[in-house]
Steps between C-alpha positions, in 0.01 A plus 500: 500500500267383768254742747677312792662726815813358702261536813319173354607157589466117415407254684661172392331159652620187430623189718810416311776656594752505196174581292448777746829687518627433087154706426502787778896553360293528141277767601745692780765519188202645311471798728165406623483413901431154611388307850534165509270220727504161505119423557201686454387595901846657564423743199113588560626755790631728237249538323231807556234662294809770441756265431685676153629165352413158397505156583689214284445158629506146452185270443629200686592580888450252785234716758346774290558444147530785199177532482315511838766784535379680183150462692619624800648797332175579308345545821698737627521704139352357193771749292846358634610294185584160596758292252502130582737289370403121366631234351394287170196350718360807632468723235171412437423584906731796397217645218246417722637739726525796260151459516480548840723787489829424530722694300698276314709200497839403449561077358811323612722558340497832416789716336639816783388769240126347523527512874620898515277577255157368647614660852538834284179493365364375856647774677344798260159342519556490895630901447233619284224341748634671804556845282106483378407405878731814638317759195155360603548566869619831392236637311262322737638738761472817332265712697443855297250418272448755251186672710275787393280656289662829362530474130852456508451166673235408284669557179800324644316160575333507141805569339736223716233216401530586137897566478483155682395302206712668274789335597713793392781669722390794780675749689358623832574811618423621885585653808652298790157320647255530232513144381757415222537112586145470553413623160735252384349219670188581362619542131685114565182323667278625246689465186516162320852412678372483871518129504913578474694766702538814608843602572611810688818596492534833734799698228609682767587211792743354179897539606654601167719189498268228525205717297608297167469149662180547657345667221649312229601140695858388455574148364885566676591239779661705826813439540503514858168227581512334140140531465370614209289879415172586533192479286454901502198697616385560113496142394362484818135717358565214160108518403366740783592854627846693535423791736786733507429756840715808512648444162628869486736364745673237256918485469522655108707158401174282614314749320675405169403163563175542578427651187568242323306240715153712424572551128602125404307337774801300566744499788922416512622375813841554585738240381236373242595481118193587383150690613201292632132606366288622781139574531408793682305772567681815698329736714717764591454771832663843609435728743617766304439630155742262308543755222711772733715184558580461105558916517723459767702245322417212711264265350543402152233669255436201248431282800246770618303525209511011457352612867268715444244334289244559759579728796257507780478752745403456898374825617575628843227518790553832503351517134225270634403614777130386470621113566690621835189397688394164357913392522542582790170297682629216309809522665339558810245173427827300475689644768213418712413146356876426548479598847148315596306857570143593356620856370577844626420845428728784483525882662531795369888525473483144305277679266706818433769305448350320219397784333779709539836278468605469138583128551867498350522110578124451313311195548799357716537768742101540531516115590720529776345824655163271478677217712641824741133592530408098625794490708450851701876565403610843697778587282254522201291868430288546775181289474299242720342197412206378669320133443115576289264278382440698168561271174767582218173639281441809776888499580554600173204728439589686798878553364387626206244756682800587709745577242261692259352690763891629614556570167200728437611678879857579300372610202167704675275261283692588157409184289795604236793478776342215688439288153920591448551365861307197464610440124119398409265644218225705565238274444684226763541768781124626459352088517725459795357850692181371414537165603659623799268762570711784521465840357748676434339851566542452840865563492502789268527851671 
C-alpha cells in the first residue's frame, strides 16, 4: 500500500498517440489519476512548486525532449519526481539522469505492473515531500515559545530536552492554551527522529466513521471512484512522531486499536491480511486529567498506563504568575514587529489586568490580549497604548516592577501571600525587590 492521496495526479507526456492512450488506460484502471500531453511545452503550465503529482515522460520528443523537460521541472521544484521513459539506446542517457535527479526510468518495453508500480512509489515520495514541507511550515509558525523563568518553566525545558533523547512515549497534560503541541514539537525536533515527521492528528476533529481509515490507512478500493485507500496518518509518523491531541476524546472501538498499534509497534489497515511494522514514537496530550476519563468508563485503562510512561505536566499562568510579564512583552515585541512600530507602553488598567485576570486561555489568550494592546482594540479591558522608545530590556523590567509592586498593595506588603500570588520562592521574590528596588515595607500598614 502506497502513501499516495486521490488528490495527486500524473502527468503522462509522450508524442505517440496509441503509446499514449494504451498506458494512461494502464494507470486510470489502476485507480491512480492520469493527464495526458502530447509534447513537453503544453504540459510545463501545470506544473507549480505545489503541484501533488509526478511527471512520466518520454526521452525522445520533437521541440523539448524528456529531458530539457525534467530540467525545466527541476527549476521550478527540485522534489517533483520525474519518470522518463527510453528506449534500448537511451538508457545509458536514462542513468545519467538519475544522477541528475530524475526519479527513475521506465525501458521500452516495459510490462503494465512495472509501469503502476514505479508511479506508486513516485507518488508517495511526491506525498511524503509535501507532508514534511506542510509539518515544517507548521512548527515554523508556532509562536508561544515556552517563556519564563519560574521554576516550573525551568524544570520543564530541562526535563523536555532529556525525555527528547529518550525516544520513549510521553503524555502531556494541560489546560486549553498552555502549550501541548508545542511541547510536542520540541520533544520531535530534538529527539533523534526530527529528520522524519511529526504527525498531528487532532482525536477530536475524527468523524467516528472514517477514524479507522485515517488512523490505520485502508488498502480497500471505493467503490464509488475506484481509487484505492489511503496510506493512514500512523504509517504516516513511520520513523518520526505520532502526536495524538485530545486523545481523551477517542471513539472506544479506535481505542482498541490503538492499543495495539503502541504495544506491537505495528499497524493493520483495513482490508489488509496482515499488520505492517511501524516505527514510532507517540506523544500523547489532554486537557484534562486522563485518569477521571478511565473512572468514568471512557478511556480504556491498559492503554492509559502503554501512555503514560512519561506524563508531563504544563502548568497554568495562573500557577506562574512570575512569567506573566516577560510573556506578555514578547508578545507585545511581536505584535509590534509584525505591525512595523518601535514599541508601546501600557496604562494602568493594562497593568491591573495582568495582574489580576487568572488567564483561563494561558499563553494563548495572553497573546491575543498583547496584539489587543498594539491594535488599541475598544472591545478589549480598558487600556491605552501609546508609541515609546523604551527597549524590550526596560519594557520588561518595568512589568515586573508593576506587577510586584500591585501585589505587595493587595497583600499590605505580606511576602507569604504575595510569594502564593506570584508562585515564586522566597529567595526569587527578595533578588527581584532588590533588583527592582522596591521595599516592601512601604506597603505594610
Amino acid at each position: 500500500m502506497s502513501f499516495f492521496t486521490a488528490e495527486q495526479t500524473i502527468l503522462f507526456v509522450d508524442d505517440d498517440a496509441a503509446l499514449r492512450e494504451a498506458n494512461a488506460q494502464t494507470l486510470d484502471l489502476a485507480g491512480l489519476a492520469v493527464e495526458t500531453f502530447a509534447d513537453a511545452q503544453s504540459v510545463l503550465p501545470r506544473i507549480a512548486a505545489d503541484f501533488a503529482g509526478i511527471v512520466i515522460t518520454d526521452i525522445r520528443m520533437p521541440g523539448m525532449d524528456g529531458l530539457e523537460l525534467r530540467a525545466a521541472i527541476h527549476a521550478i521544484d527540485p522534489d517533483i519526481p520525474v519518470v522518463l521513459i527510453t528506449g534500448h539506446a537511451d538508457v545509458t542517457m536514462a542513468v545519467r539522469a538519475l544522477h541528475d535527479g530524475a526519479f527513475d526510468f521506465l525501458a521500452k518495453p516495459f510490462a503494465a505492473d512495472h509501469l503502476v508500480g514505479v508511479a506508486r512509489r513516485a507518488l508517495a515520495h511526491r506525498a511524503l515531500i509535501l507532508d514534511n514541507r506542510r509539518l515544517t511550515a507548521a512548527a515554523a509558525a508556532i509562536d508561544s515559545p515556552l517563556i519564563g523563568e519560574s521554576p516550573a518553566m525551568v524544570r520543564l525545558r530541562e526535563t523536555i530536552a532529556q525525555l527528547a533523547q529518550a525516544d520513549i512515549d510521553v503524555l502531556i497534560e494541560g489546560e486549553t492554551g498552555t502549550g501541548k503541541e508545542l511541547v510536542a514539537h520540541m520533544l520531535h525536533r530534538q529527539s533523534r527522529r526530527s529528520a522524519a515527521s511529526l504527525v498531528a492528528v487532532n482525536c477530536a476533529a475524527l468523524p467516528h466513521d472514517l477514524a479507522e481509515a485515517e488512523l490505520f490507512g485502508s488498502n480497500l478500493v471505493d467503490r464509488a471512484t475506484g481509487k484505492l485507500g489511503q496510506a493512514g496518518r500512523i504509517r504516516g509518523a513511520h520513523r518520526g512522531t505520532l502526536f495524538l491531541d485530545e486523545i481523551d476524546t477517542m471513539h472506544a472501538a479506535v481505542q482498541a486499536k490503538l492499543l495495539r498499534v503502541i504495544e506491537e509497534r505495528e499497524v493493520q489497515p483495513l482490508g489488509a491480511s496482515a499488520p505492517e511494522p511501524v516505527d514510532l514514537r507517540v506523544v500523547a496530550a489532554t486537557k484534562t486529567d486522563l485518569m477521571d476519563a478511565v473512572r468514568a468508563g471512557d478511556f480504556r485503562e491498559d492503554l492509559y498506563y502503554r501512555l503514560h510512561v512519561v506524563k508531563l505536566r504544563l502548568p497554568p499562568l495562573r500557577e506562574r504568575r512570575s512569567d506573566i510579564p516577560q510573556t506578555f512583552a514578547f508578545f507585545l515585541d511581536e505584535a509590534a514587529s509584525k505591525m512595523g512600530l518601535t514599541g508601546f507602553q501600557i496604562d494602568d488598567a493594562t497593568r491591573r489586568h495582568l495582574v489580576e485576570h487568572d488567564w483561563p486561555g494561558n499563553v494563548r489568550e495572553l497573546k491575543n490580549f498583547a496584539y489587543s494592546v498594539v491594535l488599541d482594540l475598544p472591545s478589549d479591558p480598558a487600556r491605552s497604548a501609546m508609541p515609546a522608545a523604551a527597549p524590550l530590556a526596560e519594557r520588561l523590567r518595568r512589568f515586573e516592577a508593576t506587577i510586584i509592586e500591585d501585589t505587595l498593595a493587595q497583600t499590605r506588603g505580606n511576602i507569604g501571600e504575595t510569594m502564593a500570588q506570584l508562585g515564586v520562592p522566597r529567595k526569587t521574590l527578595y533578588d527581584k525587590m532588590a533588583k527592582l528596588g522596591i521595599d516592601p515595607k512601604r506597603f505594610r500598614g
